[in-house]
N, C-alpha and C positions, 0 to 999 in steps of 0.2 A: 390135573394141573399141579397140584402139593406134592403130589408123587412124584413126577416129571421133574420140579425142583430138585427134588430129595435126591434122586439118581443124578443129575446135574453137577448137585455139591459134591457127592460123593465121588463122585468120576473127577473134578477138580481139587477135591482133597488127594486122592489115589497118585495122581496126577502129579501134585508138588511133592509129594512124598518121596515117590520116587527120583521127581530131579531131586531132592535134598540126601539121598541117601546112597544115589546112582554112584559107584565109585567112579573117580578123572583118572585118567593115562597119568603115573605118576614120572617124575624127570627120573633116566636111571642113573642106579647108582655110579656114586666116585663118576658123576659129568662134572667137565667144569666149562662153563657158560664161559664164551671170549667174546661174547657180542648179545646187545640187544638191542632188538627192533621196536618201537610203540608205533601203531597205527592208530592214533585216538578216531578218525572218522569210525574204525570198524569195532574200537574199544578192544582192542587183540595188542597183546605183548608176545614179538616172536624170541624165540632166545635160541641162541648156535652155540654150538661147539663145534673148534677144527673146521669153521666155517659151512658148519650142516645144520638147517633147522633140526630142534633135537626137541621142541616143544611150543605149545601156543597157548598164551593164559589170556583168562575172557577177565576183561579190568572194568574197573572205572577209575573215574579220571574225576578232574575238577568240575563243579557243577556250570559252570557257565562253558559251555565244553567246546564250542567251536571261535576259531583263532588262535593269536600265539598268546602268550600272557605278556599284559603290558607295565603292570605295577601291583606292587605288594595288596593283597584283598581283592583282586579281579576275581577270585574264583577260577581262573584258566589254567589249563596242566602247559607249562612251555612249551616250547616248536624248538626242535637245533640238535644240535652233536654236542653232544655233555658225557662228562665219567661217572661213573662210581667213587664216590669221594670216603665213604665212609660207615663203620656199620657200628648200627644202635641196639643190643641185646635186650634193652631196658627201657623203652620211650613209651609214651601213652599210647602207643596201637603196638599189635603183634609185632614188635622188630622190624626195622627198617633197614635199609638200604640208601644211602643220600646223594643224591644228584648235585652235580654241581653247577648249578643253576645259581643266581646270574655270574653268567662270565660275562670278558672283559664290553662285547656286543653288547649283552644284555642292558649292562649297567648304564654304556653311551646310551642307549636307545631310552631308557628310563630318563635320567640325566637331561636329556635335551626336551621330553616331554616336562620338567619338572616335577616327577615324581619318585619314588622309592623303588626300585626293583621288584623288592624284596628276597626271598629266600626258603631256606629248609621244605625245597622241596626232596621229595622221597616216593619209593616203592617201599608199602607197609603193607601191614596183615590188618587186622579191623582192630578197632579200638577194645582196648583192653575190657574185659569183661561182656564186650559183643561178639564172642567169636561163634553164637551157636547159632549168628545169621550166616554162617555160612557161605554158599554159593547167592543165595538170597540178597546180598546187598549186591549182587551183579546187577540188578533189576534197573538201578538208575545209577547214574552220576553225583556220586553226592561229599566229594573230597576238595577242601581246598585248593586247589593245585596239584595233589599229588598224584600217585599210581598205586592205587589199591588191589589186592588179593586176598586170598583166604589164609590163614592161620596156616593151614597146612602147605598154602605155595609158598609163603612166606617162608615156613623152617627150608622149604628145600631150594629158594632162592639165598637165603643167606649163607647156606651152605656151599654152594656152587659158585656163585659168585665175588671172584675178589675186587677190592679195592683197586679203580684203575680202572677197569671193565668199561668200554666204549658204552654208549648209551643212545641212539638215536633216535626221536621224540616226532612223526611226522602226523601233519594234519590228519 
């Protein structure tokens, strides 16, 4: 039985090692993304160039994960057709990318519930000084609102990605 454990952990440790270590399809070089897709039910960000899936990042998203976000602190990643508004070289997670989240919908929809929209949502890298969780924070949902990846999808979405950039956010 102690044994049967031992080989158990062991084949589980083997096991995460290699998804942590397994290299990703990286996006190639000089792409530049004209489009992104979020499918929060499957936690998949599709991204095109010249209108061709050219890549698929496994995300998480805000912790209360299913519906649209209805006010500031739900926890929910929004629903809708939003831009790329802006990029952060320097913010408390690996470089972001800012969604322009709430437009002018959002805000009536918020407005008429009597609540706050809210705001700064983003596609980031993990929180600064987290970044040797790697693929590992894919495991759950655990972002205010936002759209999380790894350090490394990160540099190569900030890269790719300009300002403007369509953004489409579906259940």
């Amino acid at each position: 039985m102690k044994k049967s454990l031992s080989i158990i952990f062991l084949l589980l440790l083997c096991g995460l090692l290699v998804y942590y270590f397994l290299p990703e399809e990286r996006l190639p070089a000089h792409t530049r993304i004209d489009k992104l897709v979020v499918i929060k039910s499957e936690r998949t960000m599709h991204a095109y160039a010249k209108g061709k899936l050219v890549k698929v990042y496994s995300i998480a998203i805000g912790r209360n994960a299913v519906g649209d976000k209805e006010y500031e602190g739900d926890k929910r990643t929004p629903e809708g057709s939003y831009y790329i508004e802006g990029k952060n070289p320097n913010s408390g997670y690996h470089k972001n990318l800012g969604i322009s989240y709430p437009d002018k919908t959002d805000q009536q929809e918020a407005n008429a519930k009597g609540v706050r929209a809210g705001g700064d949502v983003k596609i980031h890298g993990l929180k600064n000084g987290m970044g040797l969780l790697g693929k590992f924070h894919r495991l759950r949902n655990w972002t205010a609102g936002c759209i999380a990846v790894t350090d490394e999808e990160m540099d190569e979405l900030y890269d790719a990605v300009a300002i403007g950039t369509p953004i489409i956010i579906r259940p």
